[in-house]
One Martini backbone bead per residue (centre of mass of N, CA, C, O) as a GRO file, in nm:
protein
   93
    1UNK     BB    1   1.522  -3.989   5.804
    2UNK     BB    2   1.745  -3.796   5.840
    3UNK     BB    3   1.907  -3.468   5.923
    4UNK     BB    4   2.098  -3.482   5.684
    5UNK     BB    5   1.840  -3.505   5.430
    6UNK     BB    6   1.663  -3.286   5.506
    7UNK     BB    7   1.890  -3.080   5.328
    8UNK     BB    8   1.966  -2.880   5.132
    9UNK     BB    9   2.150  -2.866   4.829
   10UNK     BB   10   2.435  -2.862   4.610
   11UNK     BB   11   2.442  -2.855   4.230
   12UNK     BB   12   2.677  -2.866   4.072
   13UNK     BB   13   2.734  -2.769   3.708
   14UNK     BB   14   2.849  -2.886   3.410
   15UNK     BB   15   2.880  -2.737   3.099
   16UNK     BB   16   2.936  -2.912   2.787
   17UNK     BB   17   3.059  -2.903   2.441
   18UNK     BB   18   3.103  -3.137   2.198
   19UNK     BB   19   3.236  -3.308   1.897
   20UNK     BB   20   2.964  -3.321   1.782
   21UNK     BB   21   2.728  -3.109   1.944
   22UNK     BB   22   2.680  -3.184   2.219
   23UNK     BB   23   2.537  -3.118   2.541
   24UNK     BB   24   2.708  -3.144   2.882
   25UNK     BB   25   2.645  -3.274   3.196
   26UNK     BB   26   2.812  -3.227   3.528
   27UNK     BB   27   2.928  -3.372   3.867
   28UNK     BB   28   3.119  -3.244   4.156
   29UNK     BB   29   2.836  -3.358   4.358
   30UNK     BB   30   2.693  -3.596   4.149
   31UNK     BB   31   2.738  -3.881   4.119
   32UNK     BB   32   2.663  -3.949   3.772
   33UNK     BB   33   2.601  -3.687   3.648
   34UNK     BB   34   2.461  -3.755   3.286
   35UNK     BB   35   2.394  -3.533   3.004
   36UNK     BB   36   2.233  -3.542   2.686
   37UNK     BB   37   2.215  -3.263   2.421
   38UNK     BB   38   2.150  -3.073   2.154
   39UNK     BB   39   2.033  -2.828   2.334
   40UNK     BB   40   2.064  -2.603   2.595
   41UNK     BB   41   1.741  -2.638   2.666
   42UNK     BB   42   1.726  -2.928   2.695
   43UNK     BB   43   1.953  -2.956   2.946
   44UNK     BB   44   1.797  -2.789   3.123
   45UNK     BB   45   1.549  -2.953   3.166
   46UNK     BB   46   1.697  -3.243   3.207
   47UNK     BB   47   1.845  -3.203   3.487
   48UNK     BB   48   1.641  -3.196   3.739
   49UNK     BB   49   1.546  -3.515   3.657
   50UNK     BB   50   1.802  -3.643   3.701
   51UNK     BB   51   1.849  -3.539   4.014
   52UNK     BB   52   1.571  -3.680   4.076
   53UNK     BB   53   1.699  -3.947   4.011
   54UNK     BB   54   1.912  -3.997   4.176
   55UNK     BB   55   1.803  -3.937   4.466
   56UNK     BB   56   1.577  -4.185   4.431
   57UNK     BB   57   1.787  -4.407   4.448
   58UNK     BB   58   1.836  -4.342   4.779
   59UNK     BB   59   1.557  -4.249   4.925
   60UNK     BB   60   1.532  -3.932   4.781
   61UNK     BB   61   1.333  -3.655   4.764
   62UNK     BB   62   1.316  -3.402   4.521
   63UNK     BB   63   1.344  -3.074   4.448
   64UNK     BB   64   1.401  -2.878   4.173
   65UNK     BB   65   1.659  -2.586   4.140
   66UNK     BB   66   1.759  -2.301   3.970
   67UNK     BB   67   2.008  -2.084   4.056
   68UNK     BB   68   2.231  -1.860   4.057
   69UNK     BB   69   2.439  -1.802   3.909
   70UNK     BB   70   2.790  -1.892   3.915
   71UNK     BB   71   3.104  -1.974   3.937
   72UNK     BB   72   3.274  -1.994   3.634
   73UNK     BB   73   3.145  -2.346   3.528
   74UNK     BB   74   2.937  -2.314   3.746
   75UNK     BB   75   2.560  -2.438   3.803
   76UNK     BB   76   2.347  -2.404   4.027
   77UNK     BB   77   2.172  -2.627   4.205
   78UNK     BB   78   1.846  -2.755   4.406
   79UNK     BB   79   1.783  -2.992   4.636
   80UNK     BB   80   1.484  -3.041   4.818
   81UNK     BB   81   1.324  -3.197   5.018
   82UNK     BB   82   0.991  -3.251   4.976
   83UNK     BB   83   0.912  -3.223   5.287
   84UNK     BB   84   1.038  -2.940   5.282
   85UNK     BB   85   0.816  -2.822   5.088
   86UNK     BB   86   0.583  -2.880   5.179
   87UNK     BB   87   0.589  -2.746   5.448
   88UNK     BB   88   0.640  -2.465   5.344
   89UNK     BB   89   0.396  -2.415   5.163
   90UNK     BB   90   0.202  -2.457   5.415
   91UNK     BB   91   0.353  -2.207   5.603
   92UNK     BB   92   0.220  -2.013   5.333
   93UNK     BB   93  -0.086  -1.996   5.408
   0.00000   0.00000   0.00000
């Protein structure tokens, strides 16, 4: 694992309802992030399990957490590499 991928990133999430009814999910940080839910509670829970689902096809394993409202149509999310949540969590015993 490279000391680039070791690094906590941030991944904007742009959020729109559809002419169907259903709420879609993308991201200009995270080709591929396409997430679509009936209502946005689903669309919360689904957003950071996809999130690492990419890093994962990667072979980079993170935690997502959602970060403090963005500006504009982005909501910023947090993918921390697992080994430094890890890391983290030891070093606060």
């Amino acid at each position: 694992m490279t000391m680039t991928s070791m690094k906590a990133k941030i991944v904007r999430v742009r959020i729109e309802e559809g002419k169907t009814g259903l709420f879609y999910a993308t991201s200009p940080d995270l080709k591929g992030l396409l997430v679509a839910e009936p209502n946005l509670d689903e669309l919360d829970k689904a957003i950071p399990k996809s999130i690492v689902d990419l890093f994962a096809a990667s072979d980079l394993h993170v935690v997502v957490t959602k970060a403090e409202d963005g500006e504009d149509d982005l909501t910023p999310w947090v993918a921390v590499p697992a080994v430094v949540a890890k890391a983290a969590m030891e070093a606060a015993r």
